[in-house]
Structures are given as structure tokens and as C-alpha cells.
N, CA, C and O of each residue as an XYZ file, in Angstrom:
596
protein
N     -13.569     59.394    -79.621
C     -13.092     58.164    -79.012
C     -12.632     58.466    -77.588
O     -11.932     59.453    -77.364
N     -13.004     57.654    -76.655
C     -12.321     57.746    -75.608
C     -11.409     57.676    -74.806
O     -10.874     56.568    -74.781
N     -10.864     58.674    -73.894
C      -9.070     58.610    -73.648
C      -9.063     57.918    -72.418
O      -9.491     58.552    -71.454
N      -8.680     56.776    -72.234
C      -8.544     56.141    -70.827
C      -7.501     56.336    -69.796
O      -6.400     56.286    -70.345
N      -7.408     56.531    -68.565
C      -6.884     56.329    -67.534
C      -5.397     55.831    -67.674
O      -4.440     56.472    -67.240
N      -5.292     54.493    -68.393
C      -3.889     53.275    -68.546
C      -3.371     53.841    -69.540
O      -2.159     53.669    -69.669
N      -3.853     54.417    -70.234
C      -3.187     55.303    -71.318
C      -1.810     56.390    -71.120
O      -0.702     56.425    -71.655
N      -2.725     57.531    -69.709
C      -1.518     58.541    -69.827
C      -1.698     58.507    -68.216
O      -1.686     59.528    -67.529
N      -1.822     57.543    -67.840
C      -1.239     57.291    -66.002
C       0.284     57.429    -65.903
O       0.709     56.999    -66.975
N       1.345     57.833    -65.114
C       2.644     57.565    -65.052
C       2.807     56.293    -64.236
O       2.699     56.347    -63.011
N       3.082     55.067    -64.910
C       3.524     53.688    -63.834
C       4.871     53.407    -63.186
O       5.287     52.378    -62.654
N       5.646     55.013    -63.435
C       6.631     54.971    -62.227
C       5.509     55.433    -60.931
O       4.501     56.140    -60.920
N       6.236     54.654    -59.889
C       5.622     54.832    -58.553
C       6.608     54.830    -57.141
O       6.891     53.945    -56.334
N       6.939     56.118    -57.252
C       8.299     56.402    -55.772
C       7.561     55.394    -54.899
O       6.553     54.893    -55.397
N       8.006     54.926    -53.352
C       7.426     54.677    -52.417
C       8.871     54.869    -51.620
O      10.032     55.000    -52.006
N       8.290     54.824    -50.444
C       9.114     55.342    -49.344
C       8.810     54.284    -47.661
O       7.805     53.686    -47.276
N      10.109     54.445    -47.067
C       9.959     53.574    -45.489
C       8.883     54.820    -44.925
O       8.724     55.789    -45.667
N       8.360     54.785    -43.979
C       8.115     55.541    -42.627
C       8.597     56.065    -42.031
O       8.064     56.938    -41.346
N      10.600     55.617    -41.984
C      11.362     56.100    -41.317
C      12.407     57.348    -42.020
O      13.403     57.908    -41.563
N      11.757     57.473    -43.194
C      12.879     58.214    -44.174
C      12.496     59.534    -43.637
O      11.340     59.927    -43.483
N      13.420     60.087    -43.405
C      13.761     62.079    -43.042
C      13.395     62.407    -44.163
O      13.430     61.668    -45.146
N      12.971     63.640    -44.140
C      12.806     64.459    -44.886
C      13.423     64.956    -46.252
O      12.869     65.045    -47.348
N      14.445     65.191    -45.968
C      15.974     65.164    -46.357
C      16.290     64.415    -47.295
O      16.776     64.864    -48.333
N      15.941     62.399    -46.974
C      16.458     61.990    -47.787
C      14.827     61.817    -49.171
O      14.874     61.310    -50.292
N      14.123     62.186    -48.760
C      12.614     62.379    -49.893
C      12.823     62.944    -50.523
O      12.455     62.613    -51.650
N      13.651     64.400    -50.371
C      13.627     65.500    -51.196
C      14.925     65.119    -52.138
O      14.864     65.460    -53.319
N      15.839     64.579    -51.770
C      16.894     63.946    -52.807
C      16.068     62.507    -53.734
O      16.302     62.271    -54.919
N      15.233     61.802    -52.981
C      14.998     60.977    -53.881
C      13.920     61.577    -54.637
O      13.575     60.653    -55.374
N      13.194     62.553    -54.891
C      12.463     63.313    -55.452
C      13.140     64.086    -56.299
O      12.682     64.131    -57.440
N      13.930     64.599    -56.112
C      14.784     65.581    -57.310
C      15.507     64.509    -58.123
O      15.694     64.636    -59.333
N      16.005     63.187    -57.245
C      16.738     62.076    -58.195
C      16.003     61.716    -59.282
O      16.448     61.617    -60.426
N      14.890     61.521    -58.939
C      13.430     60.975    -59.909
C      13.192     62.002    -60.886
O      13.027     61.570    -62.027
N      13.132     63.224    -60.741
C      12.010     64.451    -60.963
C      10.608     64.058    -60.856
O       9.854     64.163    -61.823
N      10.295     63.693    -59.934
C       9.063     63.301    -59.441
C       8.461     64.501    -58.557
O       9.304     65.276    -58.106
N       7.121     64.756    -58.250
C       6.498     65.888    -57.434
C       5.964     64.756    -56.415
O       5.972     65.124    -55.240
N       5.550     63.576    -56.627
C       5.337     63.163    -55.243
C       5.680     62.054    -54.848
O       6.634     61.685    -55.532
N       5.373     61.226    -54.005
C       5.884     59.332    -53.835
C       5.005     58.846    -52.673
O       4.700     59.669    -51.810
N       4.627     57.744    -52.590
C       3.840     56.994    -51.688
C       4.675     55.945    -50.794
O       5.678     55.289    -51.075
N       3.847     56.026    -49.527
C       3.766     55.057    -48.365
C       2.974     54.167    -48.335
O       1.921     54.617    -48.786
N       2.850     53.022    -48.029
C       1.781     52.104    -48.091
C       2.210     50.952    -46.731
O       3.112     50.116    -46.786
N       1.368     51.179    -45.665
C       1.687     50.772    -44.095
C       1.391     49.295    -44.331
O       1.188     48.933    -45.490
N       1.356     48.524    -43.465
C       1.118     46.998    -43.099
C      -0.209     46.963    -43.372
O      -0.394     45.980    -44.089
N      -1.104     47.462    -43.192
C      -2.311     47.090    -43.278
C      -3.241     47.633    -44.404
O      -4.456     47.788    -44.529
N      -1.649     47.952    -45.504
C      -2.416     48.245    -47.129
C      -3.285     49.974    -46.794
O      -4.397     50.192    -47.274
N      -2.783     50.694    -46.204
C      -3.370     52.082    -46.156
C      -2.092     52.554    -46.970
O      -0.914     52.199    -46.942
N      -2.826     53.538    -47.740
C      -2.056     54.382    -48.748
C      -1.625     55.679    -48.216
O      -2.399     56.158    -47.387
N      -0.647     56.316    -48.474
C      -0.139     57.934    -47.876
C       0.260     58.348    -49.054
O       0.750     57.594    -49.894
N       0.039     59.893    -49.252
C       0.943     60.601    -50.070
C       2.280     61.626    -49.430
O       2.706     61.733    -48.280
N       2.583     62.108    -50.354
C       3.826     62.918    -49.626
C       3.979     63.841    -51.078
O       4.579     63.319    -52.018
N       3.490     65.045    -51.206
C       4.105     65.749    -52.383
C       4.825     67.175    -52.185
O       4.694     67.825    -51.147
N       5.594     67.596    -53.274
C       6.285     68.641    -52.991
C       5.668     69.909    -52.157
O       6.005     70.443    -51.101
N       4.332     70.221    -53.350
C       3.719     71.166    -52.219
C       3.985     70.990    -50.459
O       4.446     71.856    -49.715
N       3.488     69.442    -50.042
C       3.732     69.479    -48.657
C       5.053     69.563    -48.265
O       5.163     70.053    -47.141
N       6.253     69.212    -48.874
C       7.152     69.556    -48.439
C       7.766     70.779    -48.262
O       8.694     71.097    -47.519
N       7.052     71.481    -49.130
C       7.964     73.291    -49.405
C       7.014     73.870    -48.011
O       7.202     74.941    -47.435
N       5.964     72.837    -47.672
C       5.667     73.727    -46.225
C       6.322     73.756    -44.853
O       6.193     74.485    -43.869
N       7.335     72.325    -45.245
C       8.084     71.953    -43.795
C       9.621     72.187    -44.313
O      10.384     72.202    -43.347
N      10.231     72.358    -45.454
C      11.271     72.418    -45.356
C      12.232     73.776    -45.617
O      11.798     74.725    -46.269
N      13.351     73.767    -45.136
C      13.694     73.544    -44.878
C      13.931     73.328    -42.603
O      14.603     72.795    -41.720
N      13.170     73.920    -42.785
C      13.262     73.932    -41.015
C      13.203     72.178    -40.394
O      13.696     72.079    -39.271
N      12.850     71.295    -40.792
C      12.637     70.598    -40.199
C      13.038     69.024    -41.139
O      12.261     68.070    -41.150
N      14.157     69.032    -41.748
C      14.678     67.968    -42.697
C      14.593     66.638    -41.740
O      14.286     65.459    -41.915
N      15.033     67.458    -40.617
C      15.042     65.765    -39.577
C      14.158     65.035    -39.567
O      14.317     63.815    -39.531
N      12.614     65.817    -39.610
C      11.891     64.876    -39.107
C      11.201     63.877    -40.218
O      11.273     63.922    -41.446
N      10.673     63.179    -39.563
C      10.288     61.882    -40.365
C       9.045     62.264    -41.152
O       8.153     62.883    -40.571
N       8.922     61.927    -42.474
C       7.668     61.803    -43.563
C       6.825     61.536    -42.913
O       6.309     62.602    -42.579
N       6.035     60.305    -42.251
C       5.345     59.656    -41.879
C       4.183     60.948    -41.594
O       3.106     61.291    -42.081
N       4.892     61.314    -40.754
C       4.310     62.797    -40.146
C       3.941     63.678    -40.703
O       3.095     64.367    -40.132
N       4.371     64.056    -42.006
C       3.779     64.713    -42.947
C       2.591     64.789    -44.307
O       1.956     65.694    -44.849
N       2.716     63.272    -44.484
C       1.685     62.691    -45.246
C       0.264     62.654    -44.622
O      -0.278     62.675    -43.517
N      -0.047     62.584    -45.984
C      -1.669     62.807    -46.227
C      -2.074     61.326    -46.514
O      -1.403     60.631    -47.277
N      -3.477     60.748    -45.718
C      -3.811     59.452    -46.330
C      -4.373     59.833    -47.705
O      -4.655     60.934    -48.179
N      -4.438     58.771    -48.131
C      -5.060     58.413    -49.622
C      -6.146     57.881    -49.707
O      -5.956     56.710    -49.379
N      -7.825     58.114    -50.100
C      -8.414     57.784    -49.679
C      -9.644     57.644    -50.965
O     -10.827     57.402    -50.724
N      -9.203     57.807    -52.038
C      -9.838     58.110    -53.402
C      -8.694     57.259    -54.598
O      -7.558     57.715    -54.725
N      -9.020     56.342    -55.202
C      -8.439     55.596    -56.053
C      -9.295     55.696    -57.669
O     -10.495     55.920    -57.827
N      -8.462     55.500    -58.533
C      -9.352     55.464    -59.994
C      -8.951     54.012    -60.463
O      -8.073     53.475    -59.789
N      -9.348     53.471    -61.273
C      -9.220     52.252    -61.913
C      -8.673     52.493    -63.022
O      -9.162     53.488    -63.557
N      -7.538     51.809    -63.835
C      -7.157     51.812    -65.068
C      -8.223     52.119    -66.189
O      -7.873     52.974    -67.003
N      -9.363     51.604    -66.344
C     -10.061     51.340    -67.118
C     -11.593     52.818    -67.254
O     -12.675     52.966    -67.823
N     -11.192     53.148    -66.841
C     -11.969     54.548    -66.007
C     -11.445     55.357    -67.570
O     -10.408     55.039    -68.151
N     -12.242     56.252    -67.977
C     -12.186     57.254    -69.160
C     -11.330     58.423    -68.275
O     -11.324     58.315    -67.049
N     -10.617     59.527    -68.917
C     -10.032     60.569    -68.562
C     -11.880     61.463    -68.178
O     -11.763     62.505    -67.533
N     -12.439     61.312    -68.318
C     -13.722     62.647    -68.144
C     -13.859     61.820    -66.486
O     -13.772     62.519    -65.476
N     -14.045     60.509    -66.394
C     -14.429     60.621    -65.426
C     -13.476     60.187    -63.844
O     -13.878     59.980    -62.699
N     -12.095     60.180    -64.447
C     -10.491     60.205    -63.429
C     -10.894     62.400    -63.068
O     -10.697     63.007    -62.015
N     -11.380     62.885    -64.217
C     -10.913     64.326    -64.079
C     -11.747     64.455    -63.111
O     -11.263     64.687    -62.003
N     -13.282     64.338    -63.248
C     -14.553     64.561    -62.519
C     -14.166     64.260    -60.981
O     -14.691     65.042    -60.188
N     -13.403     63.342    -60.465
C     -13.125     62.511    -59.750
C     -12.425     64.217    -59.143
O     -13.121     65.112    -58.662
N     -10.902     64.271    -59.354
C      -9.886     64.871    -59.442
C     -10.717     66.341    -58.642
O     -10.674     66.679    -57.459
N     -11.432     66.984    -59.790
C     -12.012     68.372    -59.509
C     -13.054     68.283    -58.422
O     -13.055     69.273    -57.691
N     -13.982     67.313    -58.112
C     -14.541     67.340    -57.095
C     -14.099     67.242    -55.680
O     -14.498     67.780    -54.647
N     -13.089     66.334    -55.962
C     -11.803     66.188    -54.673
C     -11.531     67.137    -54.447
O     -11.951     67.473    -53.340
N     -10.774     68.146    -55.137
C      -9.778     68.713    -55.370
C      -8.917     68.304    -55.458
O      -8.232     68.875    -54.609
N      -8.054     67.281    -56.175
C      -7.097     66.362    -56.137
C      -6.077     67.210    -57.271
O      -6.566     67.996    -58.082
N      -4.846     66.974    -57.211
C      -3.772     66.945    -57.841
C      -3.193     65.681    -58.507
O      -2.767     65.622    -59.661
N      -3.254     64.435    -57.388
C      -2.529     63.374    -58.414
C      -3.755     62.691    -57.699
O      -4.370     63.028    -56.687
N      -3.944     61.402    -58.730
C      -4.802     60.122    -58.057
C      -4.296     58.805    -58.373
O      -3.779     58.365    -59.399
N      -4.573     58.257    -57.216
C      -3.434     57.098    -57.778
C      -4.935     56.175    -58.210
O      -6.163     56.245    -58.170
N      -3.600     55.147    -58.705
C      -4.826     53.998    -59.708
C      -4.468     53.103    -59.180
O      -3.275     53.073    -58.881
N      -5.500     51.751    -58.757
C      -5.255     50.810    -58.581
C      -5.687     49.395    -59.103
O      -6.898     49.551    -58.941
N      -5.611     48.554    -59.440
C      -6.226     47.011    -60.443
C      -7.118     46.944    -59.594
O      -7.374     47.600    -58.584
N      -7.809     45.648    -60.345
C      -8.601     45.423    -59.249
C      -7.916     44.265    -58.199
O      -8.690     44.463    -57.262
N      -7.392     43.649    -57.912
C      -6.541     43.442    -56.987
C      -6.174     44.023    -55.662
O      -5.678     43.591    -54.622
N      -6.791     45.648    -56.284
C      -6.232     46.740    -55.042
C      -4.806     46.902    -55.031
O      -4.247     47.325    -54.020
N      -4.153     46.594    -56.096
C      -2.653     47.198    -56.324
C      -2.111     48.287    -56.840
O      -1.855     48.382    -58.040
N      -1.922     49.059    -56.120
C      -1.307     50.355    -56.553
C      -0.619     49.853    -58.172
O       0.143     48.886    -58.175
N      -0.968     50.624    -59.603
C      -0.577     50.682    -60.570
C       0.142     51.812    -61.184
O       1.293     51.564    -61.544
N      -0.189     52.689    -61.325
C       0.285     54.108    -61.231
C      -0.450     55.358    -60.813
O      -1.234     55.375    -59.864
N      -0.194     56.290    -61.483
C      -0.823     57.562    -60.759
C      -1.136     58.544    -61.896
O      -0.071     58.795    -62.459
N      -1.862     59.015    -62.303
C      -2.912     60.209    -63.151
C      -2.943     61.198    -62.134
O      -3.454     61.210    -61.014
N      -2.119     62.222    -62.935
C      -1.771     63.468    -62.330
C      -2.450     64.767    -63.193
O      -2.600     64.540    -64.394
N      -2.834     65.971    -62.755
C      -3.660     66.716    -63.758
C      -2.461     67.039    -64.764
O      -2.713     67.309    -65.938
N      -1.123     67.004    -64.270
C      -0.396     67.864    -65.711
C      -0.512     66.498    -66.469
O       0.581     66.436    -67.033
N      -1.066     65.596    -66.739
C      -0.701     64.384    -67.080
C      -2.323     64.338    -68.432
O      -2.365     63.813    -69.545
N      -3.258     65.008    -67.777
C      -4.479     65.248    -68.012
C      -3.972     66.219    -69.216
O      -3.906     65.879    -70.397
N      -3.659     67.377    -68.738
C      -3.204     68.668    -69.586
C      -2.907     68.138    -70.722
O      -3.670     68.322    -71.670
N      -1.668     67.320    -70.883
C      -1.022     66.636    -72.098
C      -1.765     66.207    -72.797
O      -1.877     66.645    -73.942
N      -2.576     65.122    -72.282
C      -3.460     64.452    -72.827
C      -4.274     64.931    -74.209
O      -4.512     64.417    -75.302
N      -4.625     66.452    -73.424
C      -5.626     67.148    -74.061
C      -4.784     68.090    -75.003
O      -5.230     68.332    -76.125
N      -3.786     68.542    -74.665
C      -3.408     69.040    -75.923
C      -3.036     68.329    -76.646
O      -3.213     68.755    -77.787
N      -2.395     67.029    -76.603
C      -2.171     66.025    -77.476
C      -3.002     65.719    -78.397
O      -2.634     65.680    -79.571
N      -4.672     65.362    -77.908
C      -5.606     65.073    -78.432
C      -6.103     66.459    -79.372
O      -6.315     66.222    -80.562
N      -6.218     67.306    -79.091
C      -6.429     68.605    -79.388
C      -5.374     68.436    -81.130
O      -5.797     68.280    -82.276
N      -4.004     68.552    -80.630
C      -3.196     68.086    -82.095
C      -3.695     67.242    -83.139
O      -3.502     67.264    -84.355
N      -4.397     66.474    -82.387
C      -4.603     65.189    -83.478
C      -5.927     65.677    -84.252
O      -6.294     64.997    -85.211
N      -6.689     66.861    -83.874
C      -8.204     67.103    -84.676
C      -7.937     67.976    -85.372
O      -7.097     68.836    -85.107
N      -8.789     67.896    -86.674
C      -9.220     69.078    -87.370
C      -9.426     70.182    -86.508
O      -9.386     70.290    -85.282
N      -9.713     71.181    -87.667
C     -10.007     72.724    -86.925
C     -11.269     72.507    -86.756
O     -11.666     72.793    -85.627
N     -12.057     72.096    -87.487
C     -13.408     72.010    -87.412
C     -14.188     71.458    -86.508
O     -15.292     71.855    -86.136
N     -13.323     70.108    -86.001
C     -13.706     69.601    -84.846
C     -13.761     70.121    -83.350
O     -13.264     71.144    -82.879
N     -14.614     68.986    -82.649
C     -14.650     69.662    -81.226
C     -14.942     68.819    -80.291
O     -15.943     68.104    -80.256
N     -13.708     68.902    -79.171
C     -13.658     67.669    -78.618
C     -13.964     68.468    -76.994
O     -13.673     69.596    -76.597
N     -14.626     67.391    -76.369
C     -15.404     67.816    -75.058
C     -15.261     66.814    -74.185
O     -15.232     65.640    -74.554
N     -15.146     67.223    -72.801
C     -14.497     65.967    -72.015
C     -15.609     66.059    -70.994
O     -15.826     65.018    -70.372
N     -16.164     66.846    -70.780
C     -17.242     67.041    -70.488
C     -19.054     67.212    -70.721
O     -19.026     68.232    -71.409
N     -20.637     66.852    -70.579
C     -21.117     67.166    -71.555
C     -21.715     68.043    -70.775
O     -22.487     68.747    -71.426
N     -21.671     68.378    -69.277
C     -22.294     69.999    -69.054
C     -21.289     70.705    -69.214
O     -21.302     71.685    -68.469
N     -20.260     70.621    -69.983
C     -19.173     71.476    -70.201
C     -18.533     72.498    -68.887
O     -18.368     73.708    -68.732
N     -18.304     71.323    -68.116
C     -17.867     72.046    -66.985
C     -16.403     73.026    -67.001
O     -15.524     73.016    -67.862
N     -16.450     73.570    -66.180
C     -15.199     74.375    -66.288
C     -14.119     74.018    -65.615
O     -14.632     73.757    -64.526
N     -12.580     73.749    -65.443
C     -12.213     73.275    -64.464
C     -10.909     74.260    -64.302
O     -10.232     74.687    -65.237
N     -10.759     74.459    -63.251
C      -9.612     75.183    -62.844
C      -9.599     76.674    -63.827
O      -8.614     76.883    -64.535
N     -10.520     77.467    -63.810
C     -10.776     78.400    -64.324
C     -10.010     78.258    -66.072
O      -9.392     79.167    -66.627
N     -10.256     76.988    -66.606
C      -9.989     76.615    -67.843
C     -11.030     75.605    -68.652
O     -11.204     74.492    -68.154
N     -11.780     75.967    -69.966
C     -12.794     75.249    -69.878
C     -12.100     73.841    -70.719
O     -11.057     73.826    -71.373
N     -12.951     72.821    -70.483
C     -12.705     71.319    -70.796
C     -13.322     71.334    -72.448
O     -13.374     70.332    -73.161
N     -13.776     72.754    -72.859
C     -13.840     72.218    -74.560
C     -12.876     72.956    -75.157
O     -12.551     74.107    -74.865
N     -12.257     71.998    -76.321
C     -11.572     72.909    -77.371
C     -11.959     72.927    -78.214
O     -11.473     73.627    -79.102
């Protein structure tokens, strides 16, 4: 059966001003336990901001403004999208988190790979020994971990 997208997306969704320091991201990030949070400008362009990028600027530079540090967003998945093909998405990118959006174009939540991980061991729990579940059918490999169990 197939594991969808709306299933194990997280629909908390940080967002942030343009004008927020550094400083105060990394408190509202540890407030959350969140690894990343989004910007979204006047004209509906998406930004990310995640820890990785922050452990590259901080502490030297708390003052300065996010804006400056974010990455656009430029790859969206749809709720309705299967986990094989949010992952496919993910590994070809190289993506870490992807955000999801309706069709509306509204940011909904975000499918993150540890989010993926769960998924699969979750699913993994739920089978026989005998069984064998594949998220892939050229059985790709991903992150030097293969996608069958």
C-alpha cells in the first residue's frame, strides 16, 4: 500500500520577518526544536533558513539579518504525491527538507528525510518477516542506505 506525502509531512511551519537577526532564529528554533523555518516575500517567493546554514554563520555574525542567509526554495511536493516519489524528488535535488504545497500554492507543511526514515521503519514494524517492502523499483540506493527492507 502506498505511503503518502500528508501522511508523515510535519504541518508545523516556523516562518520568519526579513528583518529577524540571527540571534533571534536561533532562539525561535531551539524554542520550537525545529531544524529549519521559512520566509515567504510579497511576491509569494519561498526561502529557507536551516540549522546547517546557520552553524555556518554563527556565532560571528548574530547581528546580521536572515534574509541574507537563506536559500530560495524552488522545488515543492504536493500532499498527494507517494513517499517514493517526495524521496526521488529529495535525492535527485539533494534536498534535506521539501516543503509541500496545495494546490492553491499554499505552503502546507514540510517532508523532511528524518521524517522519511520514520516512515520506513514504522512501516518496516508493521510487516512480516517474510515480507518485502520497496520504495523503489530499480531499487535505488539512497544516501549510502538501500530503500529495500
Amino acid at each position: 500500500m502506498p505511503q503518502y506525502v500528508k501522511d508523515w509531512m510535519t504541518k508545523t511551519i516556523l516562518t520568519i520577518e526579513a528583518d529577524c537577526l540571527l540571534s533571534e532564529v536561533i532562539d525561535l528554533l531551539n524554542q520550537y526544536n525545529e531544524q529549519f523555518l521559512f520566509y515567504e516575500d510579497e511576491n509569494n517567493n519561498l526561502f529557507i533558513l536551516t540549522n546547517c546554514e546557520i552553524k555556518k554563520y554563527a556565532p560571528f555574525s548574530s547581528t546580521k539579518k536572515v534574509i541574507d542567509l537563506m536559500s530560495p526554495v524552488t522545488t515543492f511536493a504536493s500532499s498527494e504525491w507517494t513517499l517514493e516519489q517526495a524521496l526521488e524528488i529529495m535525492q535527485n535535488k539533494e534536498l534535506s527538507y521539501l516543503p509541500v504545497k496545495n494546490d492553491n500554492q499554499i505552503l502546507v507543511g514540510v517532508l523532511s528525510i528524518e521524517a522519511f526514515f520514520i516512515a520506513v521503519q514504522e512501516i518496516k514494524w508493521k510487516l512480516d518477516s517474510d515480507q518485502n517492502l520497496t520504495f523503489f523499483n530499480n531499487k535505488a540506493d539512497f544516501g549510502g542506505m538501500s530503500t529495500n527492507i
